[in-house]
N, C-alpha and C positions, 0 to 999 in steps of 0.2 A: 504181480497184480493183474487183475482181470479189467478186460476191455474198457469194462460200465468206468471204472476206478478210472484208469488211465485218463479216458475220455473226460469225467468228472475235474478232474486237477487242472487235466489241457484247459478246460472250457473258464474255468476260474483265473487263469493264469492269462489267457488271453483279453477277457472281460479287465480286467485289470491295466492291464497295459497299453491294450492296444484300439479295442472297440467304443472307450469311452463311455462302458455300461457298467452300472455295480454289481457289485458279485452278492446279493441276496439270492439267497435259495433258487428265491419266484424268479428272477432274471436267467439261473443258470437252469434252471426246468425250461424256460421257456427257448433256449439256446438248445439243449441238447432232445428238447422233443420226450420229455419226460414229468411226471405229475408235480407240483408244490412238493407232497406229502414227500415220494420219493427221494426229490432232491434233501429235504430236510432230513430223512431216516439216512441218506449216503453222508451227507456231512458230517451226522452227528458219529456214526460211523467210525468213519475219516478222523475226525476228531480224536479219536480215542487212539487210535496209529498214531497221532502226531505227525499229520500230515499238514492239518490246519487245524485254525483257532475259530472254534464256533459259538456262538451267541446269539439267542432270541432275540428275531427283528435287526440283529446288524449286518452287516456284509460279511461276507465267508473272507478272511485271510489264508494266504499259504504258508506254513513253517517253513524253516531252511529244507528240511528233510521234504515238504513238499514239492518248492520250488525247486528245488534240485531236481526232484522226479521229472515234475514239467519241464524242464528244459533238456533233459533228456529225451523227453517223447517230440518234443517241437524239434530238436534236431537231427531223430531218425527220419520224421516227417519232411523235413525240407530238405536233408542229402536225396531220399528219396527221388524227390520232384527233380532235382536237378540232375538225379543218374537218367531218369526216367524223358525228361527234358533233350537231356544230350544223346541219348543211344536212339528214341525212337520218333525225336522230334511232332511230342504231344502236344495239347493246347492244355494251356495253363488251367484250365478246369477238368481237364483230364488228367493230369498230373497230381491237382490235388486229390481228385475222387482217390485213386488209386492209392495215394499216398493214407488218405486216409484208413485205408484197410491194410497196408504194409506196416505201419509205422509199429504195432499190437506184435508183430510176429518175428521182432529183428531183434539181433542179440548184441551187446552194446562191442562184439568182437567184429559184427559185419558191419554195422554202422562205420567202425574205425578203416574197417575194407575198403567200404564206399568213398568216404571221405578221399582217402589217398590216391584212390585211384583215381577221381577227381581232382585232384590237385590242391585239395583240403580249402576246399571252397569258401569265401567270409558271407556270401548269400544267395539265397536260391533263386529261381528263373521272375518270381513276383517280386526281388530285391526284398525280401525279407533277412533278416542276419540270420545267420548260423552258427549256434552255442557250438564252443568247442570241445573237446572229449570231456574238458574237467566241468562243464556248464556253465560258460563263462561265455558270454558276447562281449569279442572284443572293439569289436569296431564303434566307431561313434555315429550316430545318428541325427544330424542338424537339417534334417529335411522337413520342409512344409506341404501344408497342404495347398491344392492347385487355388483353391478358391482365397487363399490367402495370398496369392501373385501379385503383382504390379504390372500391369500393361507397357508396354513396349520393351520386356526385357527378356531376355533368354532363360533356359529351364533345363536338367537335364531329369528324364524320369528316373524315381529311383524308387518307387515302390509302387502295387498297387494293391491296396488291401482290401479285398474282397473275395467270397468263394463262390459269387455267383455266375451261375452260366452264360447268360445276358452281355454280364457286363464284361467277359472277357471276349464272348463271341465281336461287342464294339472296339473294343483295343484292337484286337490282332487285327478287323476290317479295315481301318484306321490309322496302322502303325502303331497304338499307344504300347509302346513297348519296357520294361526295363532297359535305361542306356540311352534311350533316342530323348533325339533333342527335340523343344519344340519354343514357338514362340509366341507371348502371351500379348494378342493384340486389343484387346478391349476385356476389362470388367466392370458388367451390369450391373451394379449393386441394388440397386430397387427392385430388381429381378433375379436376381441370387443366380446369374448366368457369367460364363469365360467365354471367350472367344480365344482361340488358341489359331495357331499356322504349323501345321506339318507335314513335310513332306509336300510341299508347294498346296498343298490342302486348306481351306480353314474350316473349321469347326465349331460348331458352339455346344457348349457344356451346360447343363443344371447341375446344382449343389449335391443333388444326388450321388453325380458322380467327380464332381473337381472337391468333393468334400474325402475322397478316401482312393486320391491319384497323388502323390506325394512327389516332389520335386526337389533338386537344388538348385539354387539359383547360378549360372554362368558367368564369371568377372572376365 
């Protein structure tokens, strides 16, 4: 399958799950930087592979044979990051750029490479999962969002989902790391702000970013 393809499915596949945006045409054009019309002539496309199920004015779905594919590409993507992660000790926006042009050119023989030599990793450097050979995430996911915390309680990071440069340039500034711990001392709610402690530090958050910093809570 060619790039546009790949990229197309990814972009569906994540809108879906994880971005909390629906998968209409117009939504996945305006994600991957591509016209309405376009996205509409790929799907219907697509559609006709039985990659997905398409219909005028509804959300794009992915078939088994699509999702399959995407978690395919999301898991070359993310061993990726985390080889790239461990050998050259990148910043998580580097890692993804990078990943993002690696992921198109790996053969499901090296991916299996990478993996192992990894130590078949269950998630990459942004705590995202990693589908395993058959496309399958096994691990469970009961983390929240930061802005959904309770003040006075501990947190351990466990995602952060975002591809922007900004917002990774503040994390690493700051500690906000996958793994580290922090602690939630006041939520603004009139003000849609967290106050966190980390790292003898405090900080305070807008919704911007305690909306897409995900945590587990510490018993």
């Amino acid at each position: 399958m060619s790039t546009a393809v790949e990229n197309f499915i990814k972009a569906i596949y994540k809108n879906d799950k994880h971005d909390g945006n629906d998968t209409k045409p117009g939504n996945i054009a305006k994600k991957l930087g591509i016209s309405n019309a376009a996205a509409t002539d790929m799907a219907k496309k697509l559609a006709s592979k039985d990659l997905l199920n398409y219909e005028k004015y509804q959300e794009l779905r992915l078939t088994e044979k699509g999702s399959k594919m995407a978690l395919n590409i999301v898991r070359k993507h993310r061993l990726w990051e985390s080889l790239l992660f461990k050998l050259f000790d990148m910043s998580l926006h580097e890692i993804h750029r990078e990943a993002e042009l690696l992921e198109h050119q790996t053969s499901d023989f090296l991916a299996n490479k990478i993996s192992a030599y990894l130590g078949n990793p269950k998630f990459d450097p942004h705590g995202d999962p990693i589908p395993n050979e058959h496309g399958e995430i096994t691990t469970v996911d009961n983390s929240i969002q930061l802005s959904q915390t309770q003040a006075g309680k501990s947190y351990i990071i466990s995602r952060l989902m975002s591809d922007d440069k900004e917002f990774f340039d503040f994390c690493a500034l700051h500690g906000l790391k996958f793994g580290n711990r922090i602690m939630v001392t006041n939520q603004f709610q009139n003000n849609k702000m967290t106050q966190i402690s980390i790292n003898y530090n405090t900080i305070l958050l807008n919704e911007d970013f305690t909306n897409i910093i995900y945590v587990n809570e510490i018993n």
